[in-house]
Each structure stands twice: as C-alpha cells, then as structure tokens.
NUMAR-326662 format. One record per residue: residue in three letters; y, z, x of N, C-alpha, C, O in turn; residue number from 1. Coordinates in pm, whole numbers. Example, Ala and Ser with C-alpha at 12.3 -4.5 7.8 and 13.67 -1.06 7.14 Angstrom:
2
+------+--------+--------+--------+--------+--------+--------+--------+--------+--------+--------+--------+--------+------+
: resn :    n.y :    n.z :    n.x :   ca.y :   ca.z :   ca.x :    c.y :    c.z :    c.x :    o.y :    o.z :    o.x : resi :
+------+--------+--------+--------+--------+--------+--------+--------+--------+--------+--------+--------+--------+------+
:  Ala :   -569 :    780 :   1319 :   -450 :    780 :   1230 :   -330 :    780 :   1320 :   -332 :    846 :   1424 :    1 :
:  Ser :   -225 :    708 :   1285 :   -106 :    714 :   1367 :      3 :    787 :   1290 :    114 :    804 :   1341 :    2 :
+------+--------+--------+--------+--------+--------+--------+--------+--------+--------+--------+--------+--------+------+
% end
This chain:
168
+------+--------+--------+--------+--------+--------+--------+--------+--------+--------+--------+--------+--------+------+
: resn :    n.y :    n.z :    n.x :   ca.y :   ca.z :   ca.x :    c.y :    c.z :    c.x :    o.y :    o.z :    o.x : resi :
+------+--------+--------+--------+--------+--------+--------+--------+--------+--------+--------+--------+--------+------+
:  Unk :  -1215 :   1588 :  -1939 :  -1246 :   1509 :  -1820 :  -1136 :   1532 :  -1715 :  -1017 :   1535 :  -1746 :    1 :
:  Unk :  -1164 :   1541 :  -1637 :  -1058 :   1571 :  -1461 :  -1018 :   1448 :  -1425 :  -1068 :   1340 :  -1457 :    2 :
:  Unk :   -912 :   1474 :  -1344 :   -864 :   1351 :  -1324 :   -911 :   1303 :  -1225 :   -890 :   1182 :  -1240 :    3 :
:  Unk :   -993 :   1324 :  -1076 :  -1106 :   1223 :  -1071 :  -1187 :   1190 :  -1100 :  -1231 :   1086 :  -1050 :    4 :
:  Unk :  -1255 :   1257 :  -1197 :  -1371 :   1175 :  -1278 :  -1285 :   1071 :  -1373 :  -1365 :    978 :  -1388 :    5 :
:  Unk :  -1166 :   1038 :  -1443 :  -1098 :    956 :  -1511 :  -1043 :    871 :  -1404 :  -1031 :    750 :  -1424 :    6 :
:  Unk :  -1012 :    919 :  -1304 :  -1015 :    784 :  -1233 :  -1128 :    671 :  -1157 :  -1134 :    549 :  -1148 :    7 :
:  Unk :  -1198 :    769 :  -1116 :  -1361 :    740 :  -1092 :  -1387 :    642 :  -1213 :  -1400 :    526 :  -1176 :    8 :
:  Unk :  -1396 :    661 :  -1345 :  -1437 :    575 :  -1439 :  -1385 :    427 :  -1430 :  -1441 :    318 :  -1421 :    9 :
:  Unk :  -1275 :    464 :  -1434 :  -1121 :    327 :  -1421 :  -1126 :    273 :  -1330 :  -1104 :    152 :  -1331 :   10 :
:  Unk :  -1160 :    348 :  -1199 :  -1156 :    223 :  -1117 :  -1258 :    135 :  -1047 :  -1239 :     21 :  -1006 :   11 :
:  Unk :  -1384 :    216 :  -1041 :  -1527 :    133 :   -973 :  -1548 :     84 :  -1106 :  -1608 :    161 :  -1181 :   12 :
:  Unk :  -1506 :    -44 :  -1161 :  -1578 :    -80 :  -1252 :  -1625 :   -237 :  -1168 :  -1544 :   -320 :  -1128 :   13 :
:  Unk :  -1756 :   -244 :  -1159 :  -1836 :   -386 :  -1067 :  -1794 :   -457 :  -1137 :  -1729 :   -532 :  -1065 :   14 :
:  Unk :  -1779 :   -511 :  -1294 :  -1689 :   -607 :  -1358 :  -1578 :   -632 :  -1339 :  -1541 :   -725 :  -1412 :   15 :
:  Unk :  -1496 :   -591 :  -1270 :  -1345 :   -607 :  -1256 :  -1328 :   -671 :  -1226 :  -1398 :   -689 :  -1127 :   16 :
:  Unk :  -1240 :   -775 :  -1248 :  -1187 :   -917 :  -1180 :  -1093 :   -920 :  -1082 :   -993 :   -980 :  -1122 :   17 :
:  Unk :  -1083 :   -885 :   -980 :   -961 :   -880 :   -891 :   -859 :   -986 :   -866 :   -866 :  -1043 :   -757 :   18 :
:  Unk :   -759 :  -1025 :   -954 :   -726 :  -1150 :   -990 :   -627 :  -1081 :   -890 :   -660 :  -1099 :   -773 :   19 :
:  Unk :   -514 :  -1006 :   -907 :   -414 :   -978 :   -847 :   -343 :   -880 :   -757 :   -318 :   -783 :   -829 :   20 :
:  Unk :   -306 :   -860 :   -656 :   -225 :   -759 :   -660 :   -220 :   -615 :   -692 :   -242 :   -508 :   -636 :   21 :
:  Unk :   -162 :   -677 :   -861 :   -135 :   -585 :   -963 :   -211 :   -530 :  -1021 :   -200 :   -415 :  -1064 :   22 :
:  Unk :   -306 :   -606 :  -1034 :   -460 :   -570 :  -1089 :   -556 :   -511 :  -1039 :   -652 :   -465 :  -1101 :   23 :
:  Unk :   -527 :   -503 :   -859 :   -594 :   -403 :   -800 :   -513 :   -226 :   -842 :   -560 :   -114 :   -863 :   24 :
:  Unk :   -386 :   -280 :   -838 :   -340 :   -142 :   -857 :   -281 :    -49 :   -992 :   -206 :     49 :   -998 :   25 :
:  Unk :   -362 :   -141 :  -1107 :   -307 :    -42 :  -1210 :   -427 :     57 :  -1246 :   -399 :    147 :  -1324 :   26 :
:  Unk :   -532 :     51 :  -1207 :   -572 :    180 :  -1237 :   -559 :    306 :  -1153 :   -599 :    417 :  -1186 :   27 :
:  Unk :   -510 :    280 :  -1066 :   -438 :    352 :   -978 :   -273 :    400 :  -1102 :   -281 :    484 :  -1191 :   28 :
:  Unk :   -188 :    346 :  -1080 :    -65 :    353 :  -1225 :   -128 :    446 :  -1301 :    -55 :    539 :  -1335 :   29 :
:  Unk :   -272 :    451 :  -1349 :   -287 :    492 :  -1506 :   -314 :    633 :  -1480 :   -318 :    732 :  -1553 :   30 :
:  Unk :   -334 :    612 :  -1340 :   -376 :    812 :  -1298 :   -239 :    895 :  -1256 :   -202 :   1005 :  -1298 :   31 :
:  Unk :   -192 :    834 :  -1187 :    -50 :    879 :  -1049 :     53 :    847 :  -1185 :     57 :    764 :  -1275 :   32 :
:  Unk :    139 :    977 :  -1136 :    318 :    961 :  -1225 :    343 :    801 :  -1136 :    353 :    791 :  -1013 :   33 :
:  Unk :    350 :    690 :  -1233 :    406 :    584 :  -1153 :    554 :    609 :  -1108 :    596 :    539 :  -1016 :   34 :
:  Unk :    612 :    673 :  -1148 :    760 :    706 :  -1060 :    720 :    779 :   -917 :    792 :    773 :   -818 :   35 :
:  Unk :    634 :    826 :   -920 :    593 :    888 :   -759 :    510 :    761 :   -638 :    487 :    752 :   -518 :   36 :
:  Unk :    488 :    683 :   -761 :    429 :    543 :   -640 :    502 :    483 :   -502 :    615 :    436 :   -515 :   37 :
:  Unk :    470 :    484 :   -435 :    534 :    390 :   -336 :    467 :    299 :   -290 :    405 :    354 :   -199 :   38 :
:  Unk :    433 :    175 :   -294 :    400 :     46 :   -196 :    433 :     55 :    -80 :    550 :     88 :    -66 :   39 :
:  Unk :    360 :     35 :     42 :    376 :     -8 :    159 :    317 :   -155 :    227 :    243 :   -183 :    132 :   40 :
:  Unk :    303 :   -238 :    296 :    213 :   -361 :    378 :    241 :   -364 :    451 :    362 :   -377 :    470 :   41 :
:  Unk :    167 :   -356 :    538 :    159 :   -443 :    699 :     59 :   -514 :    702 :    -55 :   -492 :    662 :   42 :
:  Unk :    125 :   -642 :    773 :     63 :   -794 :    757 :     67 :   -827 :    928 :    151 :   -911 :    963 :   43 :
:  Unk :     -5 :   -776 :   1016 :     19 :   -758 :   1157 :    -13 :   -967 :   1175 :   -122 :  -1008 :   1215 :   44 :
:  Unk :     99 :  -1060 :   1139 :    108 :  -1179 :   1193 :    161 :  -1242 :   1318 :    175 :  -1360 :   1348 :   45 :
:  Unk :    190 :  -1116 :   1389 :    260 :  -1131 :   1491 :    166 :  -1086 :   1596 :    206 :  -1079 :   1712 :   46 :
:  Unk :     46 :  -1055 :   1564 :    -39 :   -927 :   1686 :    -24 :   -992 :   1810 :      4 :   -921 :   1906 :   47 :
:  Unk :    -38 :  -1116 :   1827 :    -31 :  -1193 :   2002 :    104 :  -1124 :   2052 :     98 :  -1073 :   2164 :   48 :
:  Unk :    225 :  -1118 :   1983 :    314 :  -1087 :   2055 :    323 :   -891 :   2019 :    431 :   -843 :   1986 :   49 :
:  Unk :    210 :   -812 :   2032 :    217 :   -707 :   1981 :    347 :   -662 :   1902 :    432 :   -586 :   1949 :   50 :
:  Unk :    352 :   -733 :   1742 :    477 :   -672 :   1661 :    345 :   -638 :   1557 :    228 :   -674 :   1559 :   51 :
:  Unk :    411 :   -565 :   1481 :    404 :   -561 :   1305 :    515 :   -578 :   1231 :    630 :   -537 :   1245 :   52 :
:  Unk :    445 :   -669 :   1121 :    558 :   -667 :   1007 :    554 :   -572 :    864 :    461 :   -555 :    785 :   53 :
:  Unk :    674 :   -525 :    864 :    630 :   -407 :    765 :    666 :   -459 :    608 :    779 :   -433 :    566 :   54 :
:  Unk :    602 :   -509 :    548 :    631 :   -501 :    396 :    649 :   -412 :    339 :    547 :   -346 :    325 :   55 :
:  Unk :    818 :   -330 :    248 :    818 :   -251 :    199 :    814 :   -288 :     29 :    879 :   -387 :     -5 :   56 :
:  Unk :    750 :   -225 :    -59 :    763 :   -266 :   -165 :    787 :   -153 :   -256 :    706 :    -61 :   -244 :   57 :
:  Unk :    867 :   -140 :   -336 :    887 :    -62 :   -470 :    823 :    -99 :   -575 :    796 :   -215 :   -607 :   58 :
:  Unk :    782 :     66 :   -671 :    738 :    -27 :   -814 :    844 :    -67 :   -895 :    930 :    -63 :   -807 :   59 :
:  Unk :    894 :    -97 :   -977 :   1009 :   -113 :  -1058 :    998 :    -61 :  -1167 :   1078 :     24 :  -1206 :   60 :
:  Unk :    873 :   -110 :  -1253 :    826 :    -57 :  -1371 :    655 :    -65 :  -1336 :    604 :    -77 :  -1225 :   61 :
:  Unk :    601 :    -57 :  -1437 :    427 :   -112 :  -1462 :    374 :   -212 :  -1404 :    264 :   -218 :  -1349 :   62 :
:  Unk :    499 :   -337 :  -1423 :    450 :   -483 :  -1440 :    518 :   -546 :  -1279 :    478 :   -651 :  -1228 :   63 :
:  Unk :    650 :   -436 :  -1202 :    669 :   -530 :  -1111 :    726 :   -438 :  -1013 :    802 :   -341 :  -1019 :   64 :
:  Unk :    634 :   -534 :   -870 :    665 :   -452 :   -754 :    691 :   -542 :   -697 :    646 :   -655 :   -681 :   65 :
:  Unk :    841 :   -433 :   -636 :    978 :   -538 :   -598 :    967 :   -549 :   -440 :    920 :   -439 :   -408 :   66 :
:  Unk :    987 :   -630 :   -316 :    984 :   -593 :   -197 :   1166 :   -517 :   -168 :   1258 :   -523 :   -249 :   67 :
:  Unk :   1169 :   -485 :   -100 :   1284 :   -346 :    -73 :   1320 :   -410 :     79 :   1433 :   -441 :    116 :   68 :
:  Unk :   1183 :   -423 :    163 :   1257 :   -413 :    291 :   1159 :   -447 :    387 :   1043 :   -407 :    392 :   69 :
:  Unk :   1221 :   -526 :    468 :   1107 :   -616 :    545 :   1175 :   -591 :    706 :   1289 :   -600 :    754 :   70 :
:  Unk :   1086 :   -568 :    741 :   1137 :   -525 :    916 :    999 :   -575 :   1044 :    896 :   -606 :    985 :   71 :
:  Unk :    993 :   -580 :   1121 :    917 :   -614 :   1225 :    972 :   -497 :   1361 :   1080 :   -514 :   1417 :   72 :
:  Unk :    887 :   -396 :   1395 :    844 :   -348 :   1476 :    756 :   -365 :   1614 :    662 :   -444 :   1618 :   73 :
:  Unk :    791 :   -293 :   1715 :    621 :   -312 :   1831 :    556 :   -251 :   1849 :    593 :   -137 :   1820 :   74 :
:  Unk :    446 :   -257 :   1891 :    305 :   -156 :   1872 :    352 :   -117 :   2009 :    441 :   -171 :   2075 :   75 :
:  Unk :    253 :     19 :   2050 :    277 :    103 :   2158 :    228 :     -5 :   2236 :    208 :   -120 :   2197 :   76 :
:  Unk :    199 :     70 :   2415 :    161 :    -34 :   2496 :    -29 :    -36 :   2484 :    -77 :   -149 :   2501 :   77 :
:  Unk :   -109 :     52 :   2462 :   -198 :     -9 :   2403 :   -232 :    -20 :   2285 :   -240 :     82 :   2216 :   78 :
:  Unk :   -261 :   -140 :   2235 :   -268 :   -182 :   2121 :   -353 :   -144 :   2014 :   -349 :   -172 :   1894 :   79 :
:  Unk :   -451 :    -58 :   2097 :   -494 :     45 :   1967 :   -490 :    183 :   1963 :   -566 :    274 :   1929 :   80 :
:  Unk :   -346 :    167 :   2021 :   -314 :    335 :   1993 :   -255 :    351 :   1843 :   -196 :    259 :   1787 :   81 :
:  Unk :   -272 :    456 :   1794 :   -205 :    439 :   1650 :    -39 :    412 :   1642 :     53 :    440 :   1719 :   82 :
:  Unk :    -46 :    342 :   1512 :    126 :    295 :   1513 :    182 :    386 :   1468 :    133 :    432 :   1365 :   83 :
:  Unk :    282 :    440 :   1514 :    362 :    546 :   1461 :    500 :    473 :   1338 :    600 :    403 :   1355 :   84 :
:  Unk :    456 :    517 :   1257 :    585 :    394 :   1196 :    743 :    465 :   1100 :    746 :    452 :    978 :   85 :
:  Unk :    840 :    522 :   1160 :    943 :    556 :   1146 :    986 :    497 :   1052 :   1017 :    378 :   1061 :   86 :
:  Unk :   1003 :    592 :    903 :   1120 :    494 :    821 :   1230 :    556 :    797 :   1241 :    660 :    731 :   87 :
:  Unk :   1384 :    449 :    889 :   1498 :    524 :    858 :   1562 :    488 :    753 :   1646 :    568 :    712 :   88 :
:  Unk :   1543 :    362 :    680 :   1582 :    366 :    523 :   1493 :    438 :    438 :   1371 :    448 :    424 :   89 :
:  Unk :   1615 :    493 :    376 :   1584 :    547 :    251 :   1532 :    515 :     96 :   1583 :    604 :     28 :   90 :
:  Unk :   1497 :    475 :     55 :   1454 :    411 :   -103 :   1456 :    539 :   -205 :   1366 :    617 :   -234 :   91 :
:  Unk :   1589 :    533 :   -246 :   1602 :    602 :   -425 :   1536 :    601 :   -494 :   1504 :    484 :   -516 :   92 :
:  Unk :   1471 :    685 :   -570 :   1443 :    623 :   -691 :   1603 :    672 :   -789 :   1708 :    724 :   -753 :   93 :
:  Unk :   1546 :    619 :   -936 :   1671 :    594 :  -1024 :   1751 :    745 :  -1066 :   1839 :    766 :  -1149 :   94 :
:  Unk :   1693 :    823 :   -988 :   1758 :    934 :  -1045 :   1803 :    979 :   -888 :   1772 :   1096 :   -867 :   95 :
:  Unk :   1852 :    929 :   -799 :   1918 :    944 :   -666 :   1814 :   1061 :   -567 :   1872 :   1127 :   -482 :   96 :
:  Unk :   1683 :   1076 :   -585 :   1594 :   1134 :   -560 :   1544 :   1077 :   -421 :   1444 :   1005 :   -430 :   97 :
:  Unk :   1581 :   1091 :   -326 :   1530 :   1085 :   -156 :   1316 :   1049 :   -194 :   1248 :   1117 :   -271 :   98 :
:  Unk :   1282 :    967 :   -137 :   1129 :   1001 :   -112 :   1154 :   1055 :      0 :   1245 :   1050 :     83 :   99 :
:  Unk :   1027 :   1125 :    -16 :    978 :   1207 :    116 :    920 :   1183 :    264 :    814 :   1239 :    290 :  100 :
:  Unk :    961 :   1129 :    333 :    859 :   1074 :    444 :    744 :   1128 :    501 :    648 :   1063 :    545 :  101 :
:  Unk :    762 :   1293 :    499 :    658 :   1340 :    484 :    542 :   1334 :    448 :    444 :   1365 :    516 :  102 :
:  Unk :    544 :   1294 :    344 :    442 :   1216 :    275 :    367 :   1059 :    264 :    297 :   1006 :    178 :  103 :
:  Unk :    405 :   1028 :    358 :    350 :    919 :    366 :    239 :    892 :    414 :    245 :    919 :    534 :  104 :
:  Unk :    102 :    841 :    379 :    -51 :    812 :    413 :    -27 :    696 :    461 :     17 :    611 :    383 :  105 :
:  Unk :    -48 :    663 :    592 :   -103 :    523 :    657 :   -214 :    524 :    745 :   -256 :    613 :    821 :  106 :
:  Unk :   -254 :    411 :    722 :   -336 :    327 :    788 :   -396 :    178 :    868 :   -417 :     68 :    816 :  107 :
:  Unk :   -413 :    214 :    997 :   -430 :     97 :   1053 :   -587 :     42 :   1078 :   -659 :    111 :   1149 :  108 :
:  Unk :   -640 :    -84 :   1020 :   -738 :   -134 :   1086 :   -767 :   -233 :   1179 :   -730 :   -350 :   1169 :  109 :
:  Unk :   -867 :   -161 :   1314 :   -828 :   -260 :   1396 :   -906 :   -399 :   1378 :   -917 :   -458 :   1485 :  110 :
:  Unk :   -953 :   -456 :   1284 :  -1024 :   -580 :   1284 :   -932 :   -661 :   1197 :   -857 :   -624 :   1106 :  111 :
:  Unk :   -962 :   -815 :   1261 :   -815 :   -866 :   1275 :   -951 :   -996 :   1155 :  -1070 :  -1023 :   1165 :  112 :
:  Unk :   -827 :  -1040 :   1049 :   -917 :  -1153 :    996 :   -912 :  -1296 :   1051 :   -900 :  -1313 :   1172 :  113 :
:  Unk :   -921 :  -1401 :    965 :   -933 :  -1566 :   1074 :   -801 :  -1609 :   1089 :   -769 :  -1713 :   1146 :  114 :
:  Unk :   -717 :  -1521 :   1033 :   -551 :  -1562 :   1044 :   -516 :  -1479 :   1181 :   -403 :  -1505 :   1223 :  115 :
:  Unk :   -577 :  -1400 :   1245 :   -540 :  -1326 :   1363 :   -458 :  -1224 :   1323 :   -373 :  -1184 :   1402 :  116 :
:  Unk :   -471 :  -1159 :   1182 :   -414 :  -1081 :   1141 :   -463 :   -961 :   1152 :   -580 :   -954 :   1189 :  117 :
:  Unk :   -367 :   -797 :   1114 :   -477 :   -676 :   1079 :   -476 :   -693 :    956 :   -415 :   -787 :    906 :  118 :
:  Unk :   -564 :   -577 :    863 :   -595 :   -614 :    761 :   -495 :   -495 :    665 :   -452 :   -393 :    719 :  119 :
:  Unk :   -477 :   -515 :    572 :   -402 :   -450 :    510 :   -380 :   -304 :    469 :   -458 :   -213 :    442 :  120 :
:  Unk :   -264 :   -312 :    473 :   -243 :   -126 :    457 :   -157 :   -114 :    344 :    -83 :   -199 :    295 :  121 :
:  Unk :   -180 :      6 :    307 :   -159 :     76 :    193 :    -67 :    204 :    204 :   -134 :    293 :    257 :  122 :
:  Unk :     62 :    248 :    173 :    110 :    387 :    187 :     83 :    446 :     35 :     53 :    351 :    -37 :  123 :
:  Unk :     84 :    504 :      1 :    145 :    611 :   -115 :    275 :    702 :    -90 :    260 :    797 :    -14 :  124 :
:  Unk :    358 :    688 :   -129 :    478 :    831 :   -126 :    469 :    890 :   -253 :    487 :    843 :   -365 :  125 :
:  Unk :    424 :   1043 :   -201 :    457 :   1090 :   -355 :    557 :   1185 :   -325 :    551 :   1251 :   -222 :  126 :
:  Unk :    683 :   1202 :   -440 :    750 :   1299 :   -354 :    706 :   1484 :   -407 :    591 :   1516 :   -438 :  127 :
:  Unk :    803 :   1564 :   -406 :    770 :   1703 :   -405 :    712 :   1752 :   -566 :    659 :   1860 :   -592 :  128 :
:  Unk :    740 :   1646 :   -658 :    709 :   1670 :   -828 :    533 :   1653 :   -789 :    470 :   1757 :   -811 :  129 :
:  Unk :    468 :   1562 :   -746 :    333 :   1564 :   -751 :    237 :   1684 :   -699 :    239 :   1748 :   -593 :  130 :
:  Unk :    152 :   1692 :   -811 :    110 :   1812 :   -855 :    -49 :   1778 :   -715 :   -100 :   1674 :   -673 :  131 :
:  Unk :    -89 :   1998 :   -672 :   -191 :   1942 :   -597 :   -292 :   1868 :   -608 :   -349 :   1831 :   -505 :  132 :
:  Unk :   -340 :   1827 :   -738 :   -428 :   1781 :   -775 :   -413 :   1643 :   -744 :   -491 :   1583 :   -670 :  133 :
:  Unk :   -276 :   1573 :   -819 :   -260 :   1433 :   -760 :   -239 :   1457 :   -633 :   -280 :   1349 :   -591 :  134 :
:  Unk :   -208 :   1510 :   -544 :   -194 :   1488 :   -390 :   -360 :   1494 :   -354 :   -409 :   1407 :   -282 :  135 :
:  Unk :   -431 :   1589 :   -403 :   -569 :   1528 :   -352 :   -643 :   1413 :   -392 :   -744 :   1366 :   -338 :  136 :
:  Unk :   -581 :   1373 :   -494 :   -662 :   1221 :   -529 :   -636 :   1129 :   -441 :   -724 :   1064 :   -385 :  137 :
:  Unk :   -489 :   1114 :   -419 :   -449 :   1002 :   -344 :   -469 :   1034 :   -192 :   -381 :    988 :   -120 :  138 :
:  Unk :   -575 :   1111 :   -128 :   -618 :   1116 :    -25 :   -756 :   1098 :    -43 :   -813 :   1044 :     51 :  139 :
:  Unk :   -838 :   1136 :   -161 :   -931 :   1113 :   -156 :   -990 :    959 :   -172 :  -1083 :    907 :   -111 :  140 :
:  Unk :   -899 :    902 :   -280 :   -898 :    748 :   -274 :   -869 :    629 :   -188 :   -925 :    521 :   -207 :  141 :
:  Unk :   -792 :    647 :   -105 :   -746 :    596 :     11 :   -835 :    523 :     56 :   -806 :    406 :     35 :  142 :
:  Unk :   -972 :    541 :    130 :  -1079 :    484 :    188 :  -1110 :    369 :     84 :  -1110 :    250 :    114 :  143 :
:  Unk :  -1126 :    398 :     14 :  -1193 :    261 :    -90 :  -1078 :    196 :   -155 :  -1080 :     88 :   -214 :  144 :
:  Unk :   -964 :    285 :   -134 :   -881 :    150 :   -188 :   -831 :     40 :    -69 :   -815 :    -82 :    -79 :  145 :
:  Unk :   -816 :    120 :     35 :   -817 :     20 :    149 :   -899 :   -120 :    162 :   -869 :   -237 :    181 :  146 :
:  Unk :  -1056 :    -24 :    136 :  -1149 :   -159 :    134 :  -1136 :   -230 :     29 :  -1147 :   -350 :     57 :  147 :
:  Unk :  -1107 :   -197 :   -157 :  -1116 :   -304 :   -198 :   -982 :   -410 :   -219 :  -1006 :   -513 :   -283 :  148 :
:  Unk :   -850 :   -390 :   -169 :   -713 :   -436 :   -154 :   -740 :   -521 :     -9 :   -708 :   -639 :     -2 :  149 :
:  Unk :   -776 :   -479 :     59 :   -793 :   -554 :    196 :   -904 :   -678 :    161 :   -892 :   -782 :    226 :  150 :
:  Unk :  -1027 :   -667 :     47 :  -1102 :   -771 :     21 :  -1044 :   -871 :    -36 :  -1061 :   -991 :    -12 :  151 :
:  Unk :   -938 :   -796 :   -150 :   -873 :   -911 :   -204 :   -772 :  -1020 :   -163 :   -749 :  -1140 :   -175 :  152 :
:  Unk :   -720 :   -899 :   -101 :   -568 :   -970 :    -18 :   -643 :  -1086 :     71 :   -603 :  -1203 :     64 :  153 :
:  Unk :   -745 :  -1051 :    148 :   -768 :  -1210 :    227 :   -854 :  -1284 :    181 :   -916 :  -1363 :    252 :  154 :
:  Unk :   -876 :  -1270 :     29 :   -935 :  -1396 :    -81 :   -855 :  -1478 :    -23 :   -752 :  -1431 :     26 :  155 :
:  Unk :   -884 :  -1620 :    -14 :   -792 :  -1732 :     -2 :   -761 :  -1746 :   -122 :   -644 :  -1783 :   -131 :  156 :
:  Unk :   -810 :  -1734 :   -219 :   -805 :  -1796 :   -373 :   -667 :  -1727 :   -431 :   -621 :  -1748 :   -543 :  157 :
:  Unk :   -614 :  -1643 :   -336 :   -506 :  -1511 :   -422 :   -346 :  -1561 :   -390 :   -343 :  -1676 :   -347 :  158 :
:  Unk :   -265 :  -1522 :   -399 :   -130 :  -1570 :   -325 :   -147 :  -1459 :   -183 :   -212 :  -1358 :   -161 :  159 :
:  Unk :    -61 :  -1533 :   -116 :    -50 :  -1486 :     -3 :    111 :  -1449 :     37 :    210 :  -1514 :      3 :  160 :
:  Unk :    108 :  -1322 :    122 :    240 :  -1196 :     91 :    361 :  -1302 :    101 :    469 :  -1269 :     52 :  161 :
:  Unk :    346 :  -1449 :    173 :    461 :  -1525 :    183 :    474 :  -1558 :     37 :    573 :  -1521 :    -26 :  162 :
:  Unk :    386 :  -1621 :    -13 :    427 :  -1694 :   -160 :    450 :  -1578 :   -231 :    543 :  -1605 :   -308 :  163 :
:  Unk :    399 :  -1406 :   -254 :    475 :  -1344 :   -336 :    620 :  -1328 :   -336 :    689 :  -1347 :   -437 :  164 :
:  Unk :    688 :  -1276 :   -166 :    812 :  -1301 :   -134 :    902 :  -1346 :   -211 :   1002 :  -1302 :   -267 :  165 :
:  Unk :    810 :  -1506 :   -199 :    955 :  -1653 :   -241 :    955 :  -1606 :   -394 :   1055 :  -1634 :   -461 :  166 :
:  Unk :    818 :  -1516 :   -473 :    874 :  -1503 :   -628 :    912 :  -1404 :   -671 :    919 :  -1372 :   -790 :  167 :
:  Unk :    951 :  -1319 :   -540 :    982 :  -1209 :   -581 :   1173 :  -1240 :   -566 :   1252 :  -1152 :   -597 :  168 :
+------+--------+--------+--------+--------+--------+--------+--------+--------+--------+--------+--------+--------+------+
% end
C-alpha cells in the first residue's frame, strides 16, 4: 500500500470523532517523520485593526504540541492581498537542525467566522530529510485538512487557542 492510499484510509474516516486538536492531527503523525512536523496558527482576532496573530507551535513528542512563539503582525494595505509572513526566529529541533523556511505551506482564508475572525491556518515545515513522496502528500493534503481543522477549531464545544495557551 502507498503512502497516500495509507493515509487516505487513516484519515477520511466519517466515524471519527473530532474531539481535539490532537486528534485532528495524528493521522497526519502516523504518515509524516513526526520530527519533520511543524505547527503553525493564525487566529486573525485582531482583523478590525488589520493585525494577525501568529500562533507558533512545536510538536514535542506524539502527545504534545508546545506553543514556541506568539507574535502579532499587519496585513498589507489591502486586506486581501496575501499575507506574506516572514519568520525571523528560528526553531531547533533537538539535534540543532535549522527548519527550513523554505518550506513552509500557508494559507489564508478570507471568510471571517461570528468571532470576526479568519479561519484557521495550518503550516507544515518539513525540512531537507523529507523524502519526495512525503513532500507531495503534504501538499496534496492541505485542502482538506484546512477544511476539516478549521471545522473543528470553531466547534464551540472544543477549547479555544486562549484556553490551550493557559495549559500549555
């Protein structure tokens, strides 16, 4: 079996419970070298005063993704021009290994939910070890993971990026 058809299996499953987070993203983990993961968020709560806030998050292990680095930026002067988003920190991983910026997949959507927010984004960093094959998955997946992370995230029923923060 290939590894998008093994991920294809793992992850459209209509039973899935989207309880968490984490739970949106481990079948994602079970495909990708999780040392090549990177977390990204933007939680655009600021859009009246054209900012974004950038949630940076690391994985740590399996079970926990750590936030790293929280910054607030401004959008160009029109507001749906794409955000260009510069990162001048660096994030190690444990073997003093630079990620790549190069590599970084983002995305902005412009529909804003009842919080006057945008809706959530997603990076991947993989750095130069990921093989072409995983670099085409994690472009090919992108679209639907957007949509189903962005469904969950504005569940009311879920925590919200402030209450992960305070437990992180």
């Amino acid at each position: 079996m290939d590894i998008f058809t093994k991920f294809f299996k793992c992850y459209y499953q209509d039973d899935m419970k989207l309880s968490s987070f984490e739970s949106i993203l481990e079948p994602l983990h079970k495909i990708l070298p999780f040392e090549a993961m990177y977390i990204s968020i933007i939680d655009n709560k600021r859009s009246t005063n054209k900012q974004v806030t950038i949630h940076r998050y690391e994985a740590g292990n399996k079970k926990d993704i750590l936030l790293k680095d929280k910054r607030t930026i401004k959008i160009g002067k029109n507001e749906k021009e794409n955000l260009d988003v510069t990162i001048i920190k660096s994030v190690k991983k444990h073997h003093s290994t630079p990620w790549q910026d190069n590599k970084f997949i983002w995305k902005i959507d412009d529909k804003k939910n009842d919080y006057n927010q945008k809706k959530l984004f997603i990076g991947i960093y993989g750095d130069l070890a990921l093989s072409e094959e995983h670099r085409k998955l994690a472009f090919c997946l992108l679209p639907s993971l957007f949509a189903k992370i962005s469904h969950a995230y504005f569940d009311k029923t879920l925590p919200t990026l402030t209450k992960r923060e305070e437990e992180v």
